[in-house]
N, C-alpha and C positions, 0 to 999 in steps of 0.2 A: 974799393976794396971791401967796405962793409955790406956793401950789396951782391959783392958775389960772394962770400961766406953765408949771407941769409940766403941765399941758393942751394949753396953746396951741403951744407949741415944736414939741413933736411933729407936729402935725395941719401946722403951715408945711412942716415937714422933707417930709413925705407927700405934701403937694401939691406943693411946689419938684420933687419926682422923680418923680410923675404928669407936670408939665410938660414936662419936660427929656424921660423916653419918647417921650413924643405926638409931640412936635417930631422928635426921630431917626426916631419913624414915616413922618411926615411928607417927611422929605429922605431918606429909603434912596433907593439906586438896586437895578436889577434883576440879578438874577445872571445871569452868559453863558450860556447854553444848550449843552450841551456832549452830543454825536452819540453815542450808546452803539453800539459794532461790536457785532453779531454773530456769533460763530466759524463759521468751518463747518467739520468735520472732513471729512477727506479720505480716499476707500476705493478698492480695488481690486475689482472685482467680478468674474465668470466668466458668460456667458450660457449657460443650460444646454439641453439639445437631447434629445426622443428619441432613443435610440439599442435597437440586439440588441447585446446583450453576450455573448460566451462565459465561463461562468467556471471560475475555476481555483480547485481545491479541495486544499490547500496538505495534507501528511502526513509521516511520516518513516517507516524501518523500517530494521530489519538486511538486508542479503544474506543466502540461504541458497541452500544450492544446488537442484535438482531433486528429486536423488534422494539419499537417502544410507541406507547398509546397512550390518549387521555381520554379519561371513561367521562362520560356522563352520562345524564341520570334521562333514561328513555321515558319514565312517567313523572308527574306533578307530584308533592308529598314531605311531608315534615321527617323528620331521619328522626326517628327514634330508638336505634341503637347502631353504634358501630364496633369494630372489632378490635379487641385488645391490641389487635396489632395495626391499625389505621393509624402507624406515624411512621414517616420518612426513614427508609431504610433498613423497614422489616420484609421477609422473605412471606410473599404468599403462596400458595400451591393451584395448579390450576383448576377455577371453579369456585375456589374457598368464597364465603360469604363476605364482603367487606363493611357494606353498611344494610342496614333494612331501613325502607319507607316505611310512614303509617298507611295499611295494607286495607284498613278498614272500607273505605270506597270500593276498593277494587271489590274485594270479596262479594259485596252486595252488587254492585255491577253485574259481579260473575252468577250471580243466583237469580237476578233478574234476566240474564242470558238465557240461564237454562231455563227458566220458567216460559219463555218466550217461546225458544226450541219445542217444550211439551206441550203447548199450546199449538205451534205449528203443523207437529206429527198429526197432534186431534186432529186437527183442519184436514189435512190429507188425509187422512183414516178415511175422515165419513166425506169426503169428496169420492173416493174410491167405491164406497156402497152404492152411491150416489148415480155414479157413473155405470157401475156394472146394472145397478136397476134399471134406468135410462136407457139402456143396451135389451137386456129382457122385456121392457112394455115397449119396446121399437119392433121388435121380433115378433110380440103380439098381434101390434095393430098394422103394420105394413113389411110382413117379411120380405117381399119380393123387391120394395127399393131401398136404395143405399142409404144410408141414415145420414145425414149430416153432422158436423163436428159438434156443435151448437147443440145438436138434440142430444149425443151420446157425452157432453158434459166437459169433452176432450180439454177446451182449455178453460174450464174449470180448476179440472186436476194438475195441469201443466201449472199453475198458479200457485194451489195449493203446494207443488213440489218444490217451486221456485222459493215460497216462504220457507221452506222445510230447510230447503240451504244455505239460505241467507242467517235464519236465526242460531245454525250449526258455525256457523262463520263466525259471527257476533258470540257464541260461546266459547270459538276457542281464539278471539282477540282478548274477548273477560279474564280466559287464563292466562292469556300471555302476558297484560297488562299486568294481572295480580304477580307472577312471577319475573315481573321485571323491577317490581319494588324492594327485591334484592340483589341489588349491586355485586355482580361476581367477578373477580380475576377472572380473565381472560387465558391465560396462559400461566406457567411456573416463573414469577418475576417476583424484583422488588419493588417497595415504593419509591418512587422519586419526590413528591409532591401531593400534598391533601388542602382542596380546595373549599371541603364543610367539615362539618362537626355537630356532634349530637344538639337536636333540637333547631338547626335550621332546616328552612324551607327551602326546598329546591324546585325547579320549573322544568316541566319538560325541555333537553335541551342541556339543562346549568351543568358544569364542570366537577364533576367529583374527586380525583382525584390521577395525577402522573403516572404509569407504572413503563418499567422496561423487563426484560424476557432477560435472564440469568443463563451460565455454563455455556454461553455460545455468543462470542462477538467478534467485531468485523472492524477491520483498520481500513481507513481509503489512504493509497500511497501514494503520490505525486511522484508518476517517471518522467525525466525527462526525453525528449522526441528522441533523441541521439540513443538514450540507453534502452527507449522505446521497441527501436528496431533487432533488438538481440534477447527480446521475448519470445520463449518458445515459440511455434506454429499453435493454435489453438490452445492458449497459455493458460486456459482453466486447468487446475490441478497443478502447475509450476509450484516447487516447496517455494517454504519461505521458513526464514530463524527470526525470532523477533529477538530484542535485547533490552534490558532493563536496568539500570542501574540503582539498586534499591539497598539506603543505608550501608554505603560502600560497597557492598555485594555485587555482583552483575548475576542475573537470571536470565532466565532464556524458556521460548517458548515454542512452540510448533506450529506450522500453519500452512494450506495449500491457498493458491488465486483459487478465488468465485468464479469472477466475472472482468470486466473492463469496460469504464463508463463509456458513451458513445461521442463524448465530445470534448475539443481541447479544451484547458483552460485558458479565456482570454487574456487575463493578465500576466501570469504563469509562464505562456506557453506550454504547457505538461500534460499531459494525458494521466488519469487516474486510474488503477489496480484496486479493484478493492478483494482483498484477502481475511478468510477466516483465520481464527484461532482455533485451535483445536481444544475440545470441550477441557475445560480445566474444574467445571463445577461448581457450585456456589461459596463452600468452604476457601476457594484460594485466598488469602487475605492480602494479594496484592493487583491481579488482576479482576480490575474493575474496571467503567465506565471512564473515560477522562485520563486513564495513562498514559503517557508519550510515551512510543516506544520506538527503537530504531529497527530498522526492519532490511535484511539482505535476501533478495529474489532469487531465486534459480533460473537463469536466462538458458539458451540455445550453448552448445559447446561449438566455438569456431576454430576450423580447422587451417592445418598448416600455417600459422604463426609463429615468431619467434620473439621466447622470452625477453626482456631483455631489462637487468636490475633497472631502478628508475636514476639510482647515482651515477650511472655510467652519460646520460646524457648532458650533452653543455648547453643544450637548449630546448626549446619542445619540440627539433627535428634533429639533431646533430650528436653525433659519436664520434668518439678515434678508438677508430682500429688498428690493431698491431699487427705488420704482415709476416710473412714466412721470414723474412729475414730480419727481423726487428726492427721496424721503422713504423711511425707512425703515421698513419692518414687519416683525414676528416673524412667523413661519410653522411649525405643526408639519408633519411630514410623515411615512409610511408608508416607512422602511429595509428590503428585503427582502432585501440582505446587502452586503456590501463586499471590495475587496480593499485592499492595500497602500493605496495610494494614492487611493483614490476609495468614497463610498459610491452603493448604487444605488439608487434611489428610485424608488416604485410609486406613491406619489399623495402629494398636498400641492403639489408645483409644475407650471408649466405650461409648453408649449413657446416659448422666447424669453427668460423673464422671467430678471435677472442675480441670482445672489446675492453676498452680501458675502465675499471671501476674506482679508481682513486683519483684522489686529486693532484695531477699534473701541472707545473707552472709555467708557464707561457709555451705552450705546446707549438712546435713546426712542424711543417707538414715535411714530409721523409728522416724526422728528428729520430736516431739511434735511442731505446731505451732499453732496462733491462728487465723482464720478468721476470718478478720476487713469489708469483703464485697464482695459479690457478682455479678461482673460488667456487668454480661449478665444478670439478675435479674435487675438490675437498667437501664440497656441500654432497655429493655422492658418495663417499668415502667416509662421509659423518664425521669427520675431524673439524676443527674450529682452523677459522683463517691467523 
């Protein structure tokens, strides 16, 4: 008996709570049906546009000047005077005196020249009486034959003329020597560097003194080969803005290319521009010798590109674009260079279509968003975004 009650108890218990489910199945009611939103984020976009672009190919360099020299002293000789302004960073004019040699040697050199000279003409004078006489008693005593050189003095005189030139020669070395015992500027400069001073002895040869050429100097600019190729055609005269940041200031300067050195640099890889300044004068009191300045090139304008801000890319080839029906797609595209502010784009986009300029968060590709604004429509409209 007790073994079939532990049978039957249980199988009542299983069915009682079979019954009681069924029946709750039975009376359930339905759950409310409740509307799922779906988000839609919200972008900013840019419409972008062929455009020619000029570009600007961004460099730095030092100031140097034109020209710069180190004089020395063309004759032997003790400096016995130099010029009030023979110190570091005076302005000479060109020609001006700088130092004088003791000139004494020369001078008597130059007097023993000429005296030489006077002496020579004599010699030629009376070689020429000489000769013509020789000529007359030949015509005397044997008119009908030809005289030989020997008898008629010929190179006699030819000798005499020779000395005549030589010591004319030797007179005007006297003078050049004596006028080289004053040391002149060369050109309109300053000094750099003074290597004597009154009362030494200088040698033919020895170093007097540094100078460089004023109002006209030359930046060499390191392009690289990539920004190379977007150099005018014949890039002498291409502008150039130089920029200076001077005692929180920024100044600015003017300038065209010279020239273009003829060889890369090895290390670098870069090809040099070197570009004047435009005369700014000796008075500028800030362009000088030795200033860094940053310098922007006038390249070639390249045509049919399309702008495109640089915040709209997700990577150095990739955009989303927004299509006619609001969806968005990735898009690679072809960058053939950029500046500050914008890259320029040679294929992948098309004339019209907007790209995305803000930041989007976990972007899908045919992902629904909404346009909040048009930035190249309002940057033309001169309204702020």
């Amino acid at each position: 008996m007790k073994t079939l009650l532990r049978i039957i108890i249980p199988l009542v218990i299983l069915a009682a709570a079979l019954g009681g489910f069924s029946a709750m199945l039975a009376n359930r009611s339905e759950p409310p049906k409740v509307e799922v939103h779906k988000h839609t984020q919200s972008v900013r976009v840019s419409t972008v546009k062929k455009d020619k672009v000029p570009v600007m190919i961004a460099s730095q360099g030092l100031v140097e000047s034109e020209r710069s020299s180190v004089l020395a002293a063309e004759v032997g000789g003790r400096v016995i005077k130099v010029s009030d302004k023979f110190k570091a960073g005076e302005l000479f004019d060109d020609g001006e005196i700088m130092i004088e040699l003791d000139a004494a040697d020369y001078e008597a050199a130059l007097t023993q020249a000429e005296a030489a000279a006077a002496d020579a003409r004599l010699s030629e004078a009376n070689e020429k009486a000489r000769a013509e006489q020789a000529i007359r008693d030949w015509q005397k005593l044997a008119a009908n034959e030809k005289p030989t050189d020997l008898a008629t003095r010929k190179p006699h005189l030819e000798s005499a003329t020779a000395r005549v030139k030589a010591a004319d020669a030797a007179v005007v070395k006297a003078r050049r020597d004596l006028e080289r015992t004053k040391v002149k500027a060369p050109y309109k400069g300053r000094l750099r560097a003074k290597f004597t001073e009154l009362g030494s002895f200088l040698a033919p040869g020895a170093r007097v003194a540094e100078v460089y050429s004023v109002g006209s100097y030359e930046v060499r600019l390191p392009v690289s080969l990539d920004d190379f190729a977007f150099l005018p055609d014949g890039m002498a005269g291409a502008e150039v803005t130089y920029y200076a940041n001077v005692g929180g200031a920024m100044k600015s300067w003017a300038g065209k290319v010279k020239r273009v050195e003829g060889e890369v640099d090895r290390s670098s890889r870069s090809a040099y521009v070197v570009a004047e300044v435009h005369d700014t004068g000796p008075d500028d009191p800030v362009m000088k010798p030795g200033l860094f300045l940053k310098a922007s090139v006038k390249g070639r304008t390249i045509e049919n590109v399309i702008p495109v801000p640089r915040k709209a890319f997700l990577d150095e080839s990739r955009v989303l674009v927004v299509t006619p029906d609001d969806a968005v797609t990735f898009r690679t595209v072809k960058v053939l260079r950029g500046d500050a502010t914008r890259q320029f784009v040679a294929d992948g986009l098309k004339d019209g279509e907007r790209v995305v300029v803000s930041a989007l968060g976990a972007p899908v590709e045919g992902m629904k968003v909404e346009v909040l604004a048009d930035e190249a429509n309002i940057a033309r409209e001169g309204g702020a975004p």
